[in-house]
C-alpha angles and dihedrals in degrees: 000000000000115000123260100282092046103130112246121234131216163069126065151230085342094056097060078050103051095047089052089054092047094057093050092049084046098054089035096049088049096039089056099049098036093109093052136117101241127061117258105240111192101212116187124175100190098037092153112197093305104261127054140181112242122201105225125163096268090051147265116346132179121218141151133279135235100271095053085050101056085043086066092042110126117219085051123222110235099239137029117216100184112182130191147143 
């Protein structure tokens, strides 16, 4: 096995999509509850090292990951919960 920052590789097309999506949920869902009494925990249990290469059909692309991608988020959440193996 790699060590811990070896970058991942997989997926495709789909995957370019579904990061996308997850960064406009992400910025919708915070900026919903922004105004709200309790803090706002990111908890993801997959979070990977934080960039892949994804294998799309124009080639190989590196992008972040969705961890890097909720730490961007604005508004912020209040607390990061990052697991992996």
């Amino acid at each position: 096995m790699g060590g811990a920052m070896e970058q991942q590789r997989f997926g495709g097309d789909w995957t370019l999509i579904k990061l996308g999506i997850l960064g406009e949920y992400l910025r919708a869902f915070t900026t919903a509850l922004k105004n709200q009494p309790f803090r706002l925990v990111y908890i993801d249990a997959f979070a990977g090292t934080g960039r892949c290469k994804v294998n799309t059909s124009s080639g190989e692309r590196e992008v972040d990951g969705s961890a890097r991608i909720a730490l961007r988020v604005n508004p912020p959440f209040d607390q990061f919960v990052f697991i992996e193996e």
